[in-house]
Every structure is written in C-alpha cells, then in structure tokens.
PALUMSE-32371 format. One record per residue (C-alpha): residue number from 1; x, y, z. Coordinates in nm, 4 decimals, decimal comma. Layout:
BEGIN
- n	c1	c2	c3
- NUM	X	Y	Z
...
//
This chain:
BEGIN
- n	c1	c2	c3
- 1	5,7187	3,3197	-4,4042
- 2	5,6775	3,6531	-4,2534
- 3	6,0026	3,7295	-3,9829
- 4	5,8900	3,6560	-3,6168
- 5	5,5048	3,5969	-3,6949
- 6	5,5121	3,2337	-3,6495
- 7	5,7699	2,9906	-3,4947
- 8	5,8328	2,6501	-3,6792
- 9	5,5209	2,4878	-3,4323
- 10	5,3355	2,7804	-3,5326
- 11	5,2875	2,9414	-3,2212
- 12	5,2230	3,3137	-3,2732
- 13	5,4866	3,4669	-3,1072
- 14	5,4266	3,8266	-2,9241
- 15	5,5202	4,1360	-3,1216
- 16	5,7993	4,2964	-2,8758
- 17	5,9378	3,9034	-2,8680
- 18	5,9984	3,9299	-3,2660
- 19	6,0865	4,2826	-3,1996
- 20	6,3926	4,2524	-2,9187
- 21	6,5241	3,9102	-3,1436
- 22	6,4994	4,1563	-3,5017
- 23	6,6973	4,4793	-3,2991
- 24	6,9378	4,2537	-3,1952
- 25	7,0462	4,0974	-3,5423
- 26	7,0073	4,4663	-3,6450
- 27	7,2477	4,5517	-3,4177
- 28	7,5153	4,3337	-3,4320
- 29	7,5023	4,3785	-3,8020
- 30	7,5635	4,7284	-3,7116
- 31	7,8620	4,5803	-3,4812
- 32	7,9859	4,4402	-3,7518
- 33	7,9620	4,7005	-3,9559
- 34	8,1287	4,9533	-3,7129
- 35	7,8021	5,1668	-3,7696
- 36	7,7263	5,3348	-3,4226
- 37	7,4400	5,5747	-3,5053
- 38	7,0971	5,5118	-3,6518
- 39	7,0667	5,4590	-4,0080
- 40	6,7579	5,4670	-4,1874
- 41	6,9162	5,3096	-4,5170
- 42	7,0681	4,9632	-4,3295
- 43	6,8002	4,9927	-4,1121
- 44	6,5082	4,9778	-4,4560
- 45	6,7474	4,7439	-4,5935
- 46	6,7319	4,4994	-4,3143
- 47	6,3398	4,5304	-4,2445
- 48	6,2632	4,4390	-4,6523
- 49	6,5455	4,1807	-4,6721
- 50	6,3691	3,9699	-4,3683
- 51	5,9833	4,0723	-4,5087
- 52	5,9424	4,1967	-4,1309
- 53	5,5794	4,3201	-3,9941
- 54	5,4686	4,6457	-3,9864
- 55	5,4154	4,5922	-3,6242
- 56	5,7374	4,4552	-3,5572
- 57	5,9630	4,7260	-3,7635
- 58	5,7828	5,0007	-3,5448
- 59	5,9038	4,8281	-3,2093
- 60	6,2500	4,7854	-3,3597
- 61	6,2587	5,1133	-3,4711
- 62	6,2232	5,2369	-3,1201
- 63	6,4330	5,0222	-2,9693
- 64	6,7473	5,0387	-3,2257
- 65	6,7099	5,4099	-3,2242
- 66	6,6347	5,4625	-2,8659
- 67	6,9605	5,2188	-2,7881
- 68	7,1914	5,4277	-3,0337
- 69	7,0540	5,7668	-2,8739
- 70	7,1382	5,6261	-2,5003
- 71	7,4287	5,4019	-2,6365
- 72	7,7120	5,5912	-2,4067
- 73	7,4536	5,5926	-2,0874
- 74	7,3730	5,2097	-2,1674
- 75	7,7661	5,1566	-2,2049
- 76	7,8407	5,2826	-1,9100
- 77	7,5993	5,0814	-1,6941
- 78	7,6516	4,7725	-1,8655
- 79	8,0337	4,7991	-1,7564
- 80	7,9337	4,8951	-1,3693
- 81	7,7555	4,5708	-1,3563
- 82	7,9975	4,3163	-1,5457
- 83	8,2408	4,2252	-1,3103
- 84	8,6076	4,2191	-1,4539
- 85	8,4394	4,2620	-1,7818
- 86	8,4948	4,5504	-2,0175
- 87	8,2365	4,5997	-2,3227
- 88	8,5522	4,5315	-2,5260
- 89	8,6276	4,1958	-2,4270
- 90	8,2195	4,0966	-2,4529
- 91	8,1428	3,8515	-2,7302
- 92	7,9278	4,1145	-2,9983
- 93	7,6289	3,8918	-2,9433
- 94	7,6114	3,9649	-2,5472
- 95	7,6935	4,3135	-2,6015
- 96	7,3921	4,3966	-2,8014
- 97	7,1677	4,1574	-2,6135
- 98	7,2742	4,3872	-2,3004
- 99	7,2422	4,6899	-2,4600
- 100	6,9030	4,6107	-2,6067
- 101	6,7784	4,4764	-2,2485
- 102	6,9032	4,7350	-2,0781
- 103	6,7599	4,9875	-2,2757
- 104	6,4466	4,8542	-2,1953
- 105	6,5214	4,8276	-1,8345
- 106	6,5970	5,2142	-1,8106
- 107	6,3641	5,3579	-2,0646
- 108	6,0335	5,1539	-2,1286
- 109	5,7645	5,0331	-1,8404
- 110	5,8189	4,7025	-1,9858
- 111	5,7871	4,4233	-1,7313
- 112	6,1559	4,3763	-1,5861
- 113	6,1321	3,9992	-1,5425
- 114	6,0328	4,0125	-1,9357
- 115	6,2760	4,1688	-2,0407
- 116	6,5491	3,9600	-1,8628
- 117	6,4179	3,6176	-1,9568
- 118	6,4157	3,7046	-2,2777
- 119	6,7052	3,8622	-2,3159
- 120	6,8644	3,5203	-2,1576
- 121	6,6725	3,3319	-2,4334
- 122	6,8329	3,5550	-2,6725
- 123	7,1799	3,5282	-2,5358
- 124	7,1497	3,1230	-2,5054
- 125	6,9979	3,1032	-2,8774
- 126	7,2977	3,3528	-3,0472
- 127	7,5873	3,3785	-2,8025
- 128	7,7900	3,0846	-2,6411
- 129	7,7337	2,8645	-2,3955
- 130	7,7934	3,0717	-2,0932
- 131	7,6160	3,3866	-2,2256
- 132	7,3111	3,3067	-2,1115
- 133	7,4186	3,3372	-1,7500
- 134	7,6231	3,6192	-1,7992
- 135	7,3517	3,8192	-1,9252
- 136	7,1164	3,7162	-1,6522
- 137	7,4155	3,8023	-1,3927
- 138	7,4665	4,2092	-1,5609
- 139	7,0935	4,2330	-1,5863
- 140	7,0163	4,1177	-1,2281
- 141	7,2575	4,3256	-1,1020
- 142	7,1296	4,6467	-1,3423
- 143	6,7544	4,5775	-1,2479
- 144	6,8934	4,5773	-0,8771
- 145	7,0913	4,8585	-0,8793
- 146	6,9772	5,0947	-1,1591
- 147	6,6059	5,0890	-1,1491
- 148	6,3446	5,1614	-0,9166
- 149	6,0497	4,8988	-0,7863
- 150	5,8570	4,7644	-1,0839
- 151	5,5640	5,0166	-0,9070
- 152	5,7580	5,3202	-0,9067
- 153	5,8919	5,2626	-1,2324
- 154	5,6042	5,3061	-1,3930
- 155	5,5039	5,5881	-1,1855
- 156	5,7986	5,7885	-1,3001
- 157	5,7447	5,5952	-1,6688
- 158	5,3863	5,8253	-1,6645
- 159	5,4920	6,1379	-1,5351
- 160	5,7797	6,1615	-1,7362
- 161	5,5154	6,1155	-2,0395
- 162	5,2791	6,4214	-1,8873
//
C-alpha cells in the first residue's frame, strides 16, 4: 500500500493529513540524524523507501524545507510559548510536531484549528502520553499570541503573494 492514501478502514485520508504525518517522520529522522538543513538525498531516500504520492511528497517538500529555512524563527517561538520548557529538554517527537505546526501557523493560510488538532493527533499517536496536551498548550498559546485573526491572516497570506 501506497504511504498515507488509505488508512487500515480504508478511509481516504486528505493529502496535507498524509503530508504533516510523512514531514514529521522525515524530520525526526533528520533529529536523529543531527541533519539540520534540507537534503534532497535523505529526503529522495525517504519518499521511495515509503512508495509516497506524488501529491503528498510535494506538500512535504514544502513543509520540511520551509521548516528548515524558518527553523531558528520557529525555535524561537516554540520556546516563548513552552513554559519552563527549553527545545532541549522536549521529547524529539514533540519538537518536530511543534515545529511542523507551527510552521504552518506562521507561514501557510491553512485553517489554524486544522493544524492544531492534527498536530495533537500526531503528538498522541508518536509522542507520550502527555504530549498530546503539551502540544495543544504551545500551539494555543502560539495561535494566540503569534498570529493574527484567521481573517486577517489570510489577508496578509494574499498580499504577501502579490
């Protein structure tokens, strides 16, 4: 089976879905790896290994590389918003869940509320048992303090793109 076109009941699961869950296995590969920059050879590598969709690889392309070019931005305002928490002491898994969500939150006119949920599905379904809360606490707190009304967002989302 193709990555992240079907789920085990066989419900077709939505592209940027398959895309946030691939980009974050990417990335805490990468983690792993100590690789903090974009790669296009672990990046190919990755993509063939899992047979993932055209679709999919261009989404994760854009969010991998757009997360790696804003990585000490997205640092940064990770840390402002996770009390007593330093990006250090984050379990890998909730760091790159936050950095991929947050990404999105600053840099795409994807639906905040989206993004969030499933970035707390994500957390709950790779991190620990508490992760799923503590990425729903940093991203509440992000979206609150670090973004704009959904409205506006876009708004400044289209102009920017002028």
């Amino acid at each position: 089976m193709e990555l992240g076109v079907k789920t085990k009941d066989e419900k077709r699961v939505h592209p940027n879905s398959l895309a946030r869950d691939c980009s974050l296995q990417f990335l805490y590969q990468c983690e792993v790896e100590k690789l903090f920059h974009f790669s296009e050879g672990h990046f190919s590598f990755f993509v063939n290994s899992f047979d993932v969709s055209l679709e999919v690889v261009g989404l994760m392309r854009k969010f991998i590389s757009g997360v790696f070019d804003a990585l000490p931005q997205l640092n940064e305002t990770i840390e402002q918003h996770s009390r007593n928490w330093s990006l250090v002491r984050m379990p890998t898994t909730d760091r790159c869940v936050l950095r991929v969500a947050t990404y999105e939150l600053l840099h795409t006119d994807a639906p905040t509320k989206v993004v969030i949920n499933e970035a707390i599905e994500l957390a709950k379904k790779y991190g620990t048992a508490d992760s799923g809360s503590f990425v729903n606490a940093v991203l509440d707190k992000v979206s609150r303090h670090s973004l704009p009304v959904e409205g506006a967002k876009q708004q400044d989302l289209a102009a920017n793109s002028l």
